[in-house]
C-alpha positions as YAML, in Angstrom:
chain: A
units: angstrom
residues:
- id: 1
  name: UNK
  ca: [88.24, 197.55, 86.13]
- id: 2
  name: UNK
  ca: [86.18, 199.76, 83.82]
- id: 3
  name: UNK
  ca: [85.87, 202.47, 86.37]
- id: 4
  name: UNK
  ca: [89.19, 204.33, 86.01]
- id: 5
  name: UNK
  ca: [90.04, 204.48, 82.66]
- id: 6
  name: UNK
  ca: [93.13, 206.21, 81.13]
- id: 7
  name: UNK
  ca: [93.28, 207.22, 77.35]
- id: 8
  name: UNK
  ca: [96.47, 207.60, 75.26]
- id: 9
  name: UNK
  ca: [96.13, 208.80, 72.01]
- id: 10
  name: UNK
  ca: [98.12, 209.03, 68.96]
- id: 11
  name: UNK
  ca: [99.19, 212.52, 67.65]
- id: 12
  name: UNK
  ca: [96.74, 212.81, 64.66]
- id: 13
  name: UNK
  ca: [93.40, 214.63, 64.41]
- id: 14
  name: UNK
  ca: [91.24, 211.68, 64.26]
- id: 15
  name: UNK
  ca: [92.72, 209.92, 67.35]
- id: 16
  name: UNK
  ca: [93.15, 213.11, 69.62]
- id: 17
  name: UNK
  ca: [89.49, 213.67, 68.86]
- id: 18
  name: UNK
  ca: [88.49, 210.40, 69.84]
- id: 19
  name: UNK
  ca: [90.02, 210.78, 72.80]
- id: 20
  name: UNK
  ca: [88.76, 213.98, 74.14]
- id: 21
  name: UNK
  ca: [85.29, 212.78, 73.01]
- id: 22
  name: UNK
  ca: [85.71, 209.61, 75.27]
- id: 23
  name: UNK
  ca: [87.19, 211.63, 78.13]
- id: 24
  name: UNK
  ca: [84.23, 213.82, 78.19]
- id: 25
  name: UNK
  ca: [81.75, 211.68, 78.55]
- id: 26
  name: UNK
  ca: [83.34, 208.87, 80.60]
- id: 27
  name: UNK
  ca: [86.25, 210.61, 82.18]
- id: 28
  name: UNK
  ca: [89.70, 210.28, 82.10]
- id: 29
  name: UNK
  ca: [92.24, 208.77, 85.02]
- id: 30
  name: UNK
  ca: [95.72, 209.54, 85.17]
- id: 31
  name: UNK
  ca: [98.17, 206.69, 84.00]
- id: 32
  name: UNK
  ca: [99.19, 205.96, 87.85]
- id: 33
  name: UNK
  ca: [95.37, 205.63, 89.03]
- id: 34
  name: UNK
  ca: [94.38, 203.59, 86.16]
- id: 35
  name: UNK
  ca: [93.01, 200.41, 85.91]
- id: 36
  name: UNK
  ca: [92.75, 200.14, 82.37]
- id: 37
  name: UNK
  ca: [94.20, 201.80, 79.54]
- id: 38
  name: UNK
  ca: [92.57, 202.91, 76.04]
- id: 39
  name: UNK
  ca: [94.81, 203.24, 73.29]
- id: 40
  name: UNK
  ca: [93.48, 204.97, 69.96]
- id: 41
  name: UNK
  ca: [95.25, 204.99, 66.76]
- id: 42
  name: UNK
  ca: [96.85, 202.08, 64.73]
- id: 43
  name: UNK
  ca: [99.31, 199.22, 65.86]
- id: 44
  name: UNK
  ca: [102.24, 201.54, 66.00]
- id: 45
  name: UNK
  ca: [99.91, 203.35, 68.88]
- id: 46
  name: UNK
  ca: [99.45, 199.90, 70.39]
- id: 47
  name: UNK
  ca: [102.99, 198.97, 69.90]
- id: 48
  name: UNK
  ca: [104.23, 202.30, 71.92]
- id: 49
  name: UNK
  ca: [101.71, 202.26, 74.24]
- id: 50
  name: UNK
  ca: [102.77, 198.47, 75.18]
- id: 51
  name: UNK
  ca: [106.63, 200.10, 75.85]
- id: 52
  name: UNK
  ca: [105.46, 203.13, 77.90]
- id: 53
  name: UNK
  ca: [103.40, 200.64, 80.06]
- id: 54
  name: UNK
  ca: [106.33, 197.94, 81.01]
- id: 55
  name: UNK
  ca: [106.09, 197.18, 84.43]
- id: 56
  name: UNK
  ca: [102.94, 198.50, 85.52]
- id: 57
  name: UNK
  ca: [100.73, 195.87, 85.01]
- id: 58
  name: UNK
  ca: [97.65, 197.58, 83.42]
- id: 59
  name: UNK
  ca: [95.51, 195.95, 80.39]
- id: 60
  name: UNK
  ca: [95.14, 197.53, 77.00]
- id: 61
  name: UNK
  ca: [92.18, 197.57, 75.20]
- id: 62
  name: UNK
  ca: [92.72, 199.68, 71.67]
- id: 63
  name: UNK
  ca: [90.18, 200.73, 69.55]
- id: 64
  name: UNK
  ca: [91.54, 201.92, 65.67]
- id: 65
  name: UNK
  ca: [92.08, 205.71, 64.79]
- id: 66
  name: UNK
  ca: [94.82, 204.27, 62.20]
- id: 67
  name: UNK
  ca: [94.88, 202.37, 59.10]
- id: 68
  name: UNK
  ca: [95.31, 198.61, 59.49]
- id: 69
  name: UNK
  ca: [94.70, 198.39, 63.51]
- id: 70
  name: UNK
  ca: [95.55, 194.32, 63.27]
- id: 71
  name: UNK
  ca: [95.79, 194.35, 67.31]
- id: 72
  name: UNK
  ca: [92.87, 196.93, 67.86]
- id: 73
  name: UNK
  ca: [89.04, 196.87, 68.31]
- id: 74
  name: UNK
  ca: [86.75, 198.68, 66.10]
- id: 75
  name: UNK
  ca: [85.83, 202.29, 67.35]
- id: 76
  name: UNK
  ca: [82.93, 202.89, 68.70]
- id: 77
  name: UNK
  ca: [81.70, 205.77, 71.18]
- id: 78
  name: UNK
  ca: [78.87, 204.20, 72.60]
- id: 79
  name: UNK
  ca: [78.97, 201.29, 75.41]
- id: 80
  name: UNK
  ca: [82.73, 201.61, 76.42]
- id: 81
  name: UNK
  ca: [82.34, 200.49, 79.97]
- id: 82
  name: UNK
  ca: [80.27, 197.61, 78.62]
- id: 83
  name: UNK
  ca: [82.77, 196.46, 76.35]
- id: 84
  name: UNK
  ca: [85.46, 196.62, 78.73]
- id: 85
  name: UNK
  ca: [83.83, 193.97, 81.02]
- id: 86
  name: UNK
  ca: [83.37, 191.79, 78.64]
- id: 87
  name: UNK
  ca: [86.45, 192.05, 76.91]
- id: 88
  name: UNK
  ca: [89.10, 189.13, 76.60]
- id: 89
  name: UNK
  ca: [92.45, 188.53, 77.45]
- id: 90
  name: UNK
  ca: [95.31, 188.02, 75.10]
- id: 91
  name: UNK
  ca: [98.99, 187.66, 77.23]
- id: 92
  name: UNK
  ca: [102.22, 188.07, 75.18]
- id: 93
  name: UNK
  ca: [105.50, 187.91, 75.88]
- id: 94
  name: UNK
  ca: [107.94, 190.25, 74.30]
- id: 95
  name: UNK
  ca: [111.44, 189.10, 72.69]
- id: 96
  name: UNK
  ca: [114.07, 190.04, 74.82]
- id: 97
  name: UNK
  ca: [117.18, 191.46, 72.31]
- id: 98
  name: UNK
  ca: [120.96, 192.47, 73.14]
- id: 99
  name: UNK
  ca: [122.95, 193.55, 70.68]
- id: 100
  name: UNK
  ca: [126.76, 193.92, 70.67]
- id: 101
  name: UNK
  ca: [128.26, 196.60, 68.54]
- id: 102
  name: UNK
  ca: [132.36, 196.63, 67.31]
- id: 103
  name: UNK
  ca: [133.24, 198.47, 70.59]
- id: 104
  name: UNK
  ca: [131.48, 195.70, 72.78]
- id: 105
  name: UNK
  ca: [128.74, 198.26, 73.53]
- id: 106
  name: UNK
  ca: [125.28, 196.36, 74.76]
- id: 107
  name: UNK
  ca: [122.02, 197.50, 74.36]
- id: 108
  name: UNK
  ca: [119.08, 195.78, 75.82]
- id: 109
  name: UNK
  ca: [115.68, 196.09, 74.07]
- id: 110
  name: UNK
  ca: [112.43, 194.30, 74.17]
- id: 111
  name: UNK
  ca: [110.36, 193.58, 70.88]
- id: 112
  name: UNK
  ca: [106.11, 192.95, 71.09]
- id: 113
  name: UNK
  ca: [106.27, 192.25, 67.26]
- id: 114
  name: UNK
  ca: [109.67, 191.09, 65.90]
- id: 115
  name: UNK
  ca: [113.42, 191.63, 66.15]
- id: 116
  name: UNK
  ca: [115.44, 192.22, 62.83]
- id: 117
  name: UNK
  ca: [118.58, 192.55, 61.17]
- id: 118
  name: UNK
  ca: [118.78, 194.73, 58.09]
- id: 119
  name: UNK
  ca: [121.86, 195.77, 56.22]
- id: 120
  name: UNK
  ca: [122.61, 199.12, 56.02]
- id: 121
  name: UNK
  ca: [124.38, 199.77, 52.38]
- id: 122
  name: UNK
  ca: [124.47, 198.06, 49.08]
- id: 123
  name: UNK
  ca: [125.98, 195.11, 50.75]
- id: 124
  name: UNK
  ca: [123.94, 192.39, 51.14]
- id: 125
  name: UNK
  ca: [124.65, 191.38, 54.52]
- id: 126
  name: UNK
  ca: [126.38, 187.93, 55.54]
- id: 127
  name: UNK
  ca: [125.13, 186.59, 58.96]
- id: 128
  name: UNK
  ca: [125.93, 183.03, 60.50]
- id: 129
  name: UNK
  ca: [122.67, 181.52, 63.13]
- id: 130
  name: UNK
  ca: [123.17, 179.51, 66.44]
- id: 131
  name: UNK
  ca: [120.43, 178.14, 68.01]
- id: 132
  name: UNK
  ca: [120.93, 177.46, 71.73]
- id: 133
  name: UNK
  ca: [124.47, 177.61, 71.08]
- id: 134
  name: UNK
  ca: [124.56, 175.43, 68.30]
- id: 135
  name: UNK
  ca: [125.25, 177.06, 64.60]
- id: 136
  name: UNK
  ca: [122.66, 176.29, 62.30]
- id: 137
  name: UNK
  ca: [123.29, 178.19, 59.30]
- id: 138
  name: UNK
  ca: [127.29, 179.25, 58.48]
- id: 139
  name: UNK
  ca: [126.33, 182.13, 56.13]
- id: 140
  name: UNK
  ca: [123.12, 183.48, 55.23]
- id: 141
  name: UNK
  ca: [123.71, 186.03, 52.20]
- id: 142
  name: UNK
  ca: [120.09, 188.60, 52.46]
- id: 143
  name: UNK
  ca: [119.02, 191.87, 53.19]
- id: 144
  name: UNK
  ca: [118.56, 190.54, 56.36]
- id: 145
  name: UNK
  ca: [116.28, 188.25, 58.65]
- id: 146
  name: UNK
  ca: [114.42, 188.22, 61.80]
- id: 147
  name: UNK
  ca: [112.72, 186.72, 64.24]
- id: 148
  name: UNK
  ca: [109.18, 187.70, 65.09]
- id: 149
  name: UNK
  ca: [106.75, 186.92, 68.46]
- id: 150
  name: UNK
  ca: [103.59, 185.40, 67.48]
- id: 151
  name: UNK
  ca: [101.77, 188.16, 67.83]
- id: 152
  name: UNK
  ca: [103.67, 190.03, 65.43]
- id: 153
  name: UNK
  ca: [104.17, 186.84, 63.26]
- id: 154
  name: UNK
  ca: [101.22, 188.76, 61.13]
- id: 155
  name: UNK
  ca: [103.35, 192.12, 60.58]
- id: 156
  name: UNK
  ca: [106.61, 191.75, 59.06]
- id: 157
  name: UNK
  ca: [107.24, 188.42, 59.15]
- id: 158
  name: UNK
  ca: [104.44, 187.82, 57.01]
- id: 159
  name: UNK
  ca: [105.34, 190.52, 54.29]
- id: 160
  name: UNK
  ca: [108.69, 188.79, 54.42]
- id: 161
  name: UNK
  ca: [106.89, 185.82, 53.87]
- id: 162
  name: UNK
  ca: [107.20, 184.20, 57.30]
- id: 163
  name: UNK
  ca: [104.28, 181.81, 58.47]
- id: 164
  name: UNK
  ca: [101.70, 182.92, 60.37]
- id: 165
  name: UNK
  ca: [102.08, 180.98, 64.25]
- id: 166
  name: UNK
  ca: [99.00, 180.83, 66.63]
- id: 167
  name: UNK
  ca: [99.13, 182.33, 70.12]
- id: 168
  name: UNK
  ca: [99.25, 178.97, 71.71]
- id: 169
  name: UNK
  ca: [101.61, 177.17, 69.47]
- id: 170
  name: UNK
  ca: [104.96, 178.35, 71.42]
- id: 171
  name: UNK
  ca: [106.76, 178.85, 68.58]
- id: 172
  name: UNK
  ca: [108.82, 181.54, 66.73]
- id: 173
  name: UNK
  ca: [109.13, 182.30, 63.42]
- id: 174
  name: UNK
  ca: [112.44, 182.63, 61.58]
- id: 175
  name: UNK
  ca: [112.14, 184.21, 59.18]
- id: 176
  name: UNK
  ca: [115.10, 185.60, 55.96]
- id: 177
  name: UNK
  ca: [114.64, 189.00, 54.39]
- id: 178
  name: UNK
  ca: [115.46, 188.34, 50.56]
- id: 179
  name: UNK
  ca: [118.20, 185.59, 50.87]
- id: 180
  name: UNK
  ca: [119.68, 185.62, 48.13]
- id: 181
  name: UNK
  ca: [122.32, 182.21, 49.22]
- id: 182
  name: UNK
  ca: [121.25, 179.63, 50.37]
- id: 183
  name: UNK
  ca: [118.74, 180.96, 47.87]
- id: 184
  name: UNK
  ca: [115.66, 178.21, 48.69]
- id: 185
  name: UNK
  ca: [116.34, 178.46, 52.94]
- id: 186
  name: UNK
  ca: [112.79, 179.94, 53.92]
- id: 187
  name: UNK
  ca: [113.02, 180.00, 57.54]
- id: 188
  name: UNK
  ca: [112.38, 177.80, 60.75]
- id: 189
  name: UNK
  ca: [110.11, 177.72, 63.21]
- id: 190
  name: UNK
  ca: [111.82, 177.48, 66.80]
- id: 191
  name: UNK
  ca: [110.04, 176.73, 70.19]
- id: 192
  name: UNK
  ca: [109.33, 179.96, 72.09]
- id: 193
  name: UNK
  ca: [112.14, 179.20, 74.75]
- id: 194
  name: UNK
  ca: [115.06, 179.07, 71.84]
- id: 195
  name: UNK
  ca: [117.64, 181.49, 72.10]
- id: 196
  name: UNK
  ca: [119.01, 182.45, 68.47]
- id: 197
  name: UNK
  ca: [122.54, 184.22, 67.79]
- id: 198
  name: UNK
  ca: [123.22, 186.16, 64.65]
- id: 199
  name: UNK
  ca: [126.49, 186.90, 64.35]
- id: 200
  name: UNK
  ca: [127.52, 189.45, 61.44]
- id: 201
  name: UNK
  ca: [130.44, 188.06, 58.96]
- id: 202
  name: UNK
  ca: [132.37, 190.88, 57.22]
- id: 203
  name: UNK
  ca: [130.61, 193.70, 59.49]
- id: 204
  name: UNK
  ca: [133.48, 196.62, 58.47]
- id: 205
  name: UNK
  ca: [132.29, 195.79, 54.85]
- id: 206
  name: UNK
  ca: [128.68, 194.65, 54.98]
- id: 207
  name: UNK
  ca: [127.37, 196.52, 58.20]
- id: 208
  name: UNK
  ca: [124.43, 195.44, 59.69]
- id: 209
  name: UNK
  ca: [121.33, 197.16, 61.81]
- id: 210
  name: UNK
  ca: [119.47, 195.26, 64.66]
- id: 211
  name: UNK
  ca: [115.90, 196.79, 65.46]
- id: 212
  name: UNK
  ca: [113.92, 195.92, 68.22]
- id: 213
  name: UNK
  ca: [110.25, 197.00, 67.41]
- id: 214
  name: UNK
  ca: [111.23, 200.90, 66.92]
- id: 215
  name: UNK
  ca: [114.91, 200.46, 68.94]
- id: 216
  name: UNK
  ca: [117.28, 200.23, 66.15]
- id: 217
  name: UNK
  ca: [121.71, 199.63, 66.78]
- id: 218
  name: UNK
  ca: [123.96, 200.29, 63.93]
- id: 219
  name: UNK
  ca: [127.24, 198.14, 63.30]
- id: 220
  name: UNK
  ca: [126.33, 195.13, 65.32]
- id: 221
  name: UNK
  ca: [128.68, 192.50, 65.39]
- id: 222
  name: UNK
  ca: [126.18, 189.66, 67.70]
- id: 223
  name: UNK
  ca: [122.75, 190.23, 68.28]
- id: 224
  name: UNK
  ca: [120.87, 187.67, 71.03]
- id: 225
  name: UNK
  ca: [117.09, 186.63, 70.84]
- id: 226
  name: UNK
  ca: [115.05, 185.17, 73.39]
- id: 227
  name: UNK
  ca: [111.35, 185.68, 74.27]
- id: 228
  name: UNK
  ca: [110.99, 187.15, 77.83]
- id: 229
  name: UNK
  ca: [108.43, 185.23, 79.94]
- id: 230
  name: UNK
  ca: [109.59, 187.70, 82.96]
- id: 231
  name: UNK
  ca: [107.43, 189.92, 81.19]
- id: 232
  name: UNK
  ca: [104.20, 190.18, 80.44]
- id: 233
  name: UNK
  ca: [101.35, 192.15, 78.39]
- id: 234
  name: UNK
  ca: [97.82, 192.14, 78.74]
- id: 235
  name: UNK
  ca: [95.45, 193.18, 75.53]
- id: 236
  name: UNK
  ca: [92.28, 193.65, 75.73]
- id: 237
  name: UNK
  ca: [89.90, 192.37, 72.61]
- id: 238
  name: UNK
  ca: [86.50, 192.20, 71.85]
- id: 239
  name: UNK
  ca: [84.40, 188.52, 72.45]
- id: 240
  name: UNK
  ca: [83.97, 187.86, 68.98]
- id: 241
  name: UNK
  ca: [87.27, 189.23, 68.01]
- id: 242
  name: UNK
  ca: [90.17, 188.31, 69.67]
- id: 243
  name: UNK
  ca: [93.69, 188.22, 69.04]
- id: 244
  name: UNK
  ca: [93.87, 184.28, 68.37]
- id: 245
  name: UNK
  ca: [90.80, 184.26, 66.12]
- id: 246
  name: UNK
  ca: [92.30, 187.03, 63.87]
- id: 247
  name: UNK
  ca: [95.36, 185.42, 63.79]
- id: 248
  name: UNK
  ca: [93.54, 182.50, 62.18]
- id: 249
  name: UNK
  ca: [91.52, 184.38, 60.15]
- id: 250
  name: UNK
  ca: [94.11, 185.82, 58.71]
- id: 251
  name: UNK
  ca: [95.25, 182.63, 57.39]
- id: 252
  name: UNK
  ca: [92.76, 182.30, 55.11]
- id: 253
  name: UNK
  ca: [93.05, 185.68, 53.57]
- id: 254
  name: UNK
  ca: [93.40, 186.05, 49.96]
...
């Protein structure tokens, strides 16, 4: 695996440095003669790279150009090969969204770290949640709410104070974006195969935005969330720092 190695790099100095650094002295396959891919940057690198790659099949093993880097290695120059072989396996499955607009218009999308709803004007938006066809909530009054992969339950969700959900757990977090009524609802956790509804109340006066990762629809009317286990991704992560042990780690971060 460690023998034909593509890089993709993000477009700042640091990262396209890295790159042609590791190019030169371990060279550099083209995407459709790789066998494993290097990303270098931050998540957002990791996050696009992910998208470009659906359907090929190919591992990604990152290594941080960027600032946070929750889903990358460390960088190092030295002993790539090495650390490829002995690098672990994380598999996620994205969220699968399609959301409906006034006109009926669909758009398809699939989300590695979370799909939300956001308003889009002073409005605070009003949204009603099924779950597996069953309503849930009537009216949720908030900025907006979203539900997040466990992967990505350490991104967003957790700034909008969403739990934290282990790789294995099968669960997704539900998470509200400032809801203001019902004012103490923080959220559910569903079981991975759950398929949520949000459908927008009021949308001509409160509209509403649906993003998946960075695909974002204005004036949605229904947005549908599932996770996609058609599809599949393949990180790459360091022995004694892998996706499941940060995600516990960061648990106990203060």
């Amino acid at each position: 695996m460690t023998n034909r190695i593509a890089f993709l790099a993000a477009p700042t100095e640091v990262a396209r440095a890295a790159q042609d650094a590791l190019a030169a002295r371990y060279g550099a396959a083209p995407l459709d003669r790789a066998e494993v891919v290097v990303a270098l940057g931050g998540d957002g690198m990791m996050l696009e790279t992910q998208h470009r790659l659906l359907g090929r099949n190919l591992p990604v093993y990152g290594m941080n150009c960027g600032s946070v880097g929750f889903l990358m290695n460390d960088f190092r120059e030295d002993g790539l090969p090495e650390r490829l072989s002995a690098a672990q396996a994380a598999t996620l499955h994205p969220l699968r969204m399609k959301a409906f607009t006034a006109r009926a218009e669909a758009t398809d999308a699939l989300a590695i770290n979370e799909v939300s709803l956001l308003r889009e004007t002073r409005q605070a938006a009003k949204i009603r949640i099924l779950v597996d066809g069953k309503e849930r909530l009537k009216e949720l009054i908030c900025d907006g709410i979203l539900v997040s992969t466990p992967a990505g339950s350490t991104a967003y969700n957790l700034s909008a104070h969403g739990p934290i959900v282990p790789l294995g757990a099968n669960l997704l977090p539900l998470t509200p974006i400032s809801a203001f009524r019902p004012r103490r609802w923080r959220g559910a956790l569903l079981p991975a195969e759950a398929q949520v509804v949000f459908e927008v109340l009021e949308p001509d006066k409160r509209p509403v935005a649906a993003v998946a990762d960075y695909t974002e629809v204005r004036d949605v009317r229904r947005v549908e969330v599932r996770e996609d286990r058609s599809v599949a991704l393949t990180l790459l992560f360091d022995p004694d720092h892998g996706l499941s042990e940060r995600i516990l780690a960061e648990q106990f971060t203060v």
